[in-house]
VOGU-3710 file (C-alpha; in Angstrom, 3 decimals, decimal comma):
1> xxxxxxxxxx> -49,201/170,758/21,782  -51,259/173,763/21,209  -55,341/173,223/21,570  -57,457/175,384/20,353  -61,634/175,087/20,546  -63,853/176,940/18,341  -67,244/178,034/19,062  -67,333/174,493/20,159  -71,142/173,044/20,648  -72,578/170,137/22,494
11> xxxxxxxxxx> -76,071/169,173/21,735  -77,978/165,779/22,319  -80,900/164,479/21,439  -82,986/164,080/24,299  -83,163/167,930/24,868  -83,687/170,725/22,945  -80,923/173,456/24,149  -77,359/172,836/24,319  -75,305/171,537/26,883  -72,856/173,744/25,688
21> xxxxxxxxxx> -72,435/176,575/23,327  -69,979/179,308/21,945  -67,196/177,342/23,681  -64,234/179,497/22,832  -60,712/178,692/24,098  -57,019/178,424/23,660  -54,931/176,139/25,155  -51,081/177,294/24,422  -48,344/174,343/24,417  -47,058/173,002/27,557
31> xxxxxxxxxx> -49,861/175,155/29,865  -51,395/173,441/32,421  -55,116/174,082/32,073  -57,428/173,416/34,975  -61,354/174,208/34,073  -63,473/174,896/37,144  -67,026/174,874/37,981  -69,962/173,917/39,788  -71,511/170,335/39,452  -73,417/170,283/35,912
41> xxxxxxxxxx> -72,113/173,585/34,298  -70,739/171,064/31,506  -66,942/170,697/32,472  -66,427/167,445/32,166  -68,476/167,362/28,954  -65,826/169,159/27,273  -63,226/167,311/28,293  -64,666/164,393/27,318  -65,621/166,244/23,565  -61,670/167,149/23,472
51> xxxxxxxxxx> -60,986/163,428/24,589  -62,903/162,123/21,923  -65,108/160,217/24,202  -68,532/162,853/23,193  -68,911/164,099/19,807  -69,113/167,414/18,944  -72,347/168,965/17,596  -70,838/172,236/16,221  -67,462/174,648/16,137  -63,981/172,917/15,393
61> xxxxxxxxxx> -61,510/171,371/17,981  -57,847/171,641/16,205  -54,410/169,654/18,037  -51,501/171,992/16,809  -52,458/173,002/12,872  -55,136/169,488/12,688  -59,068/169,605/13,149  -59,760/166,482/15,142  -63,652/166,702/15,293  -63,848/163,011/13,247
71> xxxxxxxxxx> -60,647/162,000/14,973  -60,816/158,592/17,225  -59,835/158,996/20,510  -57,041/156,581/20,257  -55,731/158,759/17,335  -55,826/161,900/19,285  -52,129/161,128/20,749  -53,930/161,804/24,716  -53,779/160,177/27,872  -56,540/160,123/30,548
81> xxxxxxxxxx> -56,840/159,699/34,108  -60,056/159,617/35,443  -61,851/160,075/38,947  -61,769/156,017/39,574  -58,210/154,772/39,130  -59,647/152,293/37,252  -56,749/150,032/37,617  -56,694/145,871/37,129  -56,901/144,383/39,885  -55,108/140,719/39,056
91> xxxxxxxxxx> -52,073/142,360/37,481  -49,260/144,277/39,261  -48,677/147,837/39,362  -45,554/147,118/36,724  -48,037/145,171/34,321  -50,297/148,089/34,901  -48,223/150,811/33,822  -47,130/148,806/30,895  -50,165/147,581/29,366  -51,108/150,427/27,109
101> xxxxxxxxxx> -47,585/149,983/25,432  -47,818/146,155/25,331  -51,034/146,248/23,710  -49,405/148,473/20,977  -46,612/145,632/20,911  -44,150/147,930/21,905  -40,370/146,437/22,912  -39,886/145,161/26,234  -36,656/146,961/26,604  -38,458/150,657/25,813
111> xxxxxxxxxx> -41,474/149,373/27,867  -39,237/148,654/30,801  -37,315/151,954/30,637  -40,430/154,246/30,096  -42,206/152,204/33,289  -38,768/152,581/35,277  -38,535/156,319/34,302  -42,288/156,940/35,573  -41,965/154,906/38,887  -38,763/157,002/39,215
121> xxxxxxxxxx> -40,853/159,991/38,568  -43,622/159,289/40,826  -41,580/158,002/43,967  -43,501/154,308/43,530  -40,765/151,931/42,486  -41,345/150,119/45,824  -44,425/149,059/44,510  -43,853/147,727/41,264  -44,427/144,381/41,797  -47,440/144,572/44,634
131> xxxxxxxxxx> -51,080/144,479/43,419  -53,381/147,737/43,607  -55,111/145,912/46,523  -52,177/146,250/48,383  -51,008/149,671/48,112  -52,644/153,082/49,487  -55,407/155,094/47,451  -52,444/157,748/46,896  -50,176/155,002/45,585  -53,127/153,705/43,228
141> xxxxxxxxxx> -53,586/157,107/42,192  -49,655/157,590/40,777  -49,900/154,413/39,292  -53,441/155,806/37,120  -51,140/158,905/36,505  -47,574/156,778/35,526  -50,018/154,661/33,009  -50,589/157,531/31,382  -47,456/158,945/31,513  -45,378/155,816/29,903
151> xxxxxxxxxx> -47,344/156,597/27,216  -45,792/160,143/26,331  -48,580/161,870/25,224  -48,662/165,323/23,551  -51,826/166,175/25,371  -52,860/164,779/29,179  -56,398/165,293/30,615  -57,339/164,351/33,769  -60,912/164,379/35,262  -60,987/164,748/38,539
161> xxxxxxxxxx> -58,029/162,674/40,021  -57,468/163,738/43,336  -61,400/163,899/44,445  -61,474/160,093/45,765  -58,355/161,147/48,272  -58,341/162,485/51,974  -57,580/166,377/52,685  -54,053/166,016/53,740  -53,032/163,353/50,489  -54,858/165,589/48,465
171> xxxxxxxxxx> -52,680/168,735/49,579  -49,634/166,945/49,123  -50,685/165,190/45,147  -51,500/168,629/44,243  -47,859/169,701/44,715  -46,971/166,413/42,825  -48,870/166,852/39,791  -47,213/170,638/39,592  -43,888/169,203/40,087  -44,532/166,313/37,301
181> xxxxxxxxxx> -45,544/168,656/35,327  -42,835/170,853/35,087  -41,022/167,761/34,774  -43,195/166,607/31,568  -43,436/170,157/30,087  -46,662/168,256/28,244  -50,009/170,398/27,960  -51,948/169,261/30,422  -56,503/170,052/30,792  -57,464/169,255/34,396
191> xxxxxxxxxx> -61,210/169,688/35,210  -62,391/169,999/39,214  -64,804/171,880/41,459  -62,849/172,644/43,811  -61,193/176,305/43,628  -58,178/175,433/45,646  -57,125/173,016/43,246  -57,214/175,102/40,193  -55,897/178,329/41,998  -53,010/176,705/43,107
201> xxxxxxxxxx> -52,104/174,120/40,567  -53,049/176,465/37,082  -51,585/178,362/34,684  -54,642/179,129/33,320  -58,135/178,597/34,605  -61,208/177,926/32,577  -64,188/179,144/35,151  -67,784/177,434/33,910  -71,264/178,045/34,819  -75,013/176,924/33,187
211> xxxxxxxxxx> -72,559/175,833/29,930  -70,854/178,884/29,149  -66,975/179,880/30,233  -67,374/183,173/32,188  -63,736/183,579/32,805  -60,214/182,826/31,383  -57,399/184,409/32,804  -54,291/183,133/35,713  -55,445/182,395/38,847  -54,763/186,148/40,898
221> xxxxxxxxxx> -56,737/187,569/38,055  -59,926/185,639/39,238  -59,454/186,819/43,307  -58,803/190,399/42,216  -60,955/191,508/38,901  -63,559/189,119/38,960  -65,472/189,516/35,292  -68,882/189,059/37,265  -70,421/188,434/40,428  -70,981/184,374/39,665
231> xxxxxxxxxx> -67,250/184,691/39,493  -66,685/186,974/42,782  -68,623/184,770/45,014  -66,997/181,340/43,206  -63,628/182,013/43,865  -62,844/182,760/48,072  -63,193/181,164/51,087  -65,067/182,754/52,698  -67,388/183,984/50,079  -67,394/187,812/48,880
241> xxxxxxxxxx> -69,397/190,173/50,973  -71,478/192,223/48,398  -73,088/195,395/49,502  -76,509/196,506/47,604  -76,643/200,012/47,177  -76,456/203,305/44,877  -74,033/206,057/43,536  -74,666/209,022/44,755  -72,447/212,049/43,825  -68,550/210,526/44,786
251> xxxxxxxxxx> -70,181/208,199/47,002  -71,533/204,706/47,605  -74,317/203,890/49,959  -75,969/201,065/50,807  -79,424/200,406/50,561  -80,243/200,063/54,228  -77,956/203,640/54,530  -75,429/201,892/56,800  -72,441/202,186/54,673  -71,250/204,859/53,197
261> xxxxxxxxxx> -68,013/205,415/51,146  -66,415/208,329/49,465  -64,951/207,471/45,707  -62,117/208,329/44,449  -59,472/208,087/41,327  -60,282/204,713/39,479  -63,571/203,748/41,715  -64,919/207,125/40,988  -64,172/207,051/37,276  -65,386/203,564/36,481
271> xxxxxxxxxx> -69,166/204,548/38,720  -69,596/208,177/37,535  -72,043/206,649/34,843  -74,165/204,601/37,420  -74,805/207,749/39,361  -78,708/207,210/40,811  -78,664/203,379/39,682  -78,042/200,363/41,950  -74,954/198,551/42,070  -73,593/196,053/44,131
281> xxxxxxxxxx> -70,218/196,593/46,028  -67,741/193,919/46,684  -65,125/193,032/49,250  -63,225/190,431/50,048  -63,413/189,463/54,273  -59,772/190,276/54,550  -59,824/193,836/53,078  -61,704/195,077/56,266  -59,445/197,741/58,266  -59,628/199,653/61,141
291> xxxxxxxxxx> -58,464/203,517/62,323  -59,024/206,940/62,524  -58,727/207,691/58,780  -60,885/205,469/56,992  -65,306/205,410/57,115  -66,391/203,313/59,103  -69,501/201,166/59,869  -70,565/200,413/62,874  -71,488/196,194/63,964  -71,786/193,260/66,054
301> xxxxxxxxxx> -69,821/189,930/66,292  -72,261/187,299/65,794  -70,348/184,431/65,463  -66,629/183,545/65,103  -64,423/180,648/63,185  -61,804/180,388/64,520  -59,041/178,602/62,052  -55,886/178,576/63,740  -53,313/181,625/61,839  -56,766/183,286/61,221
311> xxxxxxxxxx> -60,269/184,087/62,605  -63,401/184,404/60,491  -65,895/186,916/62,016  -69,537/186,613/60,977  -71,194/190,460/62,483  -74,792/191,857/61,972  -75,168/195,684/61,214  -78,209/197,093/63,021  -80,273/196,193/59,371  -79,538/192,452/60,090
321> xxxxxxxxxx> -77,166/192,598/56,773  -74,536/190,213/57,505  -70,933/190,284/56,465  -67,905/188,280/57,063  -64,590/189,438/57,810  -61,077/188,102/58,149  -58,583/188,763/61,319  -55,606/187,507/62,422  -55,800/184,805/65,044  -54,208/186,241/67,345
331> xxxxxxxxxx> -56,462/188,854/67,961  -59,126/188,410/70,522  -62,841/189,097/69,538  -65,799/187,785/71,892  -69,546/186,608/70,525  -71,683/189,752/71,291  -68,921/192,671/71,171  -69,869/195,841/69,345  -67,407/196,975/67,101  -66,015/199,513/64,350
341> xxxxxxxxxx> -64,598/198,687/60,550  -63,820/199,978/57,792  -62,857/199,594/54,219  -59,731/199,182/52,437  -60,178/201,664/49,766  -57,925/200,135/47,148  -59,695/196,803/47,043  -63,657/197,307/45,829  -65,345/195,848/43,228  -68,391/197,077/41,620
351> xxxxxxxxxx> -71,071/195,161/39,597  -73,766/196,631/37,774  -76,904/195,087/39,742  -78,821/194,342/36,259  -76,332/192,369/34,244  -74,208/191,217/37,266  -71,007/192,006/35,472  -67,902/193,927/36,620  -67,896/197,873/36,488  -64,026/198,355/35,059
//
């Protein structure tokens, strides 16, 4: 099912500005949605407003061709899984799975094959009969998710699922949920912080800040044409390294006059009209180079990570400007060594330093 918000608006009455405002999005049929953003820049708000579970101050929230503003959450044809698995604890993980359709007096026969068909689905048919006390926090977790799934929704939403698990089970549920996915084909709105989780799991990513959506677009879009800098330094580990400076002719130099770069094609085009004004230059660590033929800035390694296939080096330029850049691990670097870089041409990104937005 198709959802579509409208200049959606969330305001309450203990403060005077909105929560959120101008919310405009479309979610096509069968997409899997994930929207990202810091703690408090009103994500789960809006899921909860397209839930049903928060009323909606302004704008129109439709389900396929229907406006569902008035609509009661139970009417909304949705299923939820939320941070807490919020199983029962004195009933089996069968009788868990089954209870939304019992409660709707559905037959045993269909309630048996839907709960057989989701166990199936989810690898947890061992576990039918055992109590939530007795299984792992990834086995409670596909039981939250087969609850919702007996229920064959048209839309799912999930807040948060995987955030109570360790690194390594939350690695491997992430693959899951793709893979049950694709096996649902059901529109699905997934809200997290964390960056890996949308970039690997979406179709489409919703990126959030102070109540507003500052991006919408697949995931590669995000990594290589961030909209604005809030975006650029969101999205990569480790963050963006972005370069104050001005245009000056065909070139770029920093304020400190460390780094210089020539312009050309595209990057020249999109900066002629910021000639004499500051912008700020981004680069992601990895997109560092060395040799003869590229300008180069001169630097010292101040600290490295090292992270197994890769190092991260953390260098001072002679201003104290730090940057961070990306090698291969293999390559050996000591704390203290002086050392030459340059840029990869092809991957800059400017932002105009008053309104923080992308130069295209």
């Amino acid at each position: 099912m198709k959802v579509t918000l409208n200049n959606i608006g969330k305001k309450y009455e203990s403060r005077e500005d909105f929560t959120l405002r101008n919310i405009n999005l479309e979610i096509e049929d069968k997409e899997f949605c994930v929207i990202l953003g810091p703690s408090g820049c009103g994500k789960t708000t809006l899921l909860r407003m397209i839930a049903g579970l928060n009323s909606i101050t302004e704008g129109d929230l439709v389900f396929g061709e229907k406006r569902v503003n008035k609509l009661a959450s139970k009417d909304r044809d949705i299923a939820m899984v939320f941070q807490s698995y919020a199983l029962y604890p004195h009933m089996t993980v069968y009788d868990n799975m089954a209870f939304s359709l019992s409660m709707r007096k559905e037959r045993k026969n269909i309630i048996n094959e839907r709960v057989m068909e989701a166990a199936k689905l989810l690898q947890i048919e061992n576990y039918l009969y055992s109590k939530p006390s007795d299984i792992s926090g990834g086995q409670r977790q596909r039981v939250a998710l087969g609850r919702a799934i007996v229920r064959k929704p048209s839309v799912f939403l999930m807040d948060e699922p995987l955030s109570n698990l360790d690194a390594k089970l939350r690695e491997h549920m992430r693959v899951e949920l793709v893979r049950i996915h694709k096996a649902l084909g059901t529109t699905s709105i997934y809200v997290t912080h964390d960056q890996i989780e949308a970039m690997t799991m979406a179709t489409k990513i919703v990126l959030m800040n102070d109540g507003k959506i500052q991006q919408v677009g697949k995931p590669y879009e995000f990594y290589e044409k961030p909209q604005n800098m809030f975006v650029a330094k969101f999205i990569g580990s480790p963050t963006i390294n972005l370069i104050k400076g001005k245009i000056s002719g065909d070139k770029f130099i920093s304020e400190d006059g460390l780094i210089s770069i020539t312009q050309k094609g595209e990057n020249l085009k999109a900066v002629t009209d910021y000639n004499g004004k500051d912008i700020y230059l981004g680069v992601r660590s990895e997109r560092f180079i060395t040799g003869k033929n590229v300008e180069q800035f001169k630097c010292v390694i101040d600290v490295i990570e090292v992270l197994g296939k890769e190092k991260n080096l953390f260098v001072k330029l002679s201003s104290g400007k730090d940057l961070v850049i990306t090698v291969p691990g293999h390559y050996d670097y000591e704390v203290g060594e002086k050392h030459v870089f340059g840029f990869d041409s092809e991957a800059l990104h400017f932002f105009d330093a008053e309104t923080k937005e992308r130069i295209n």
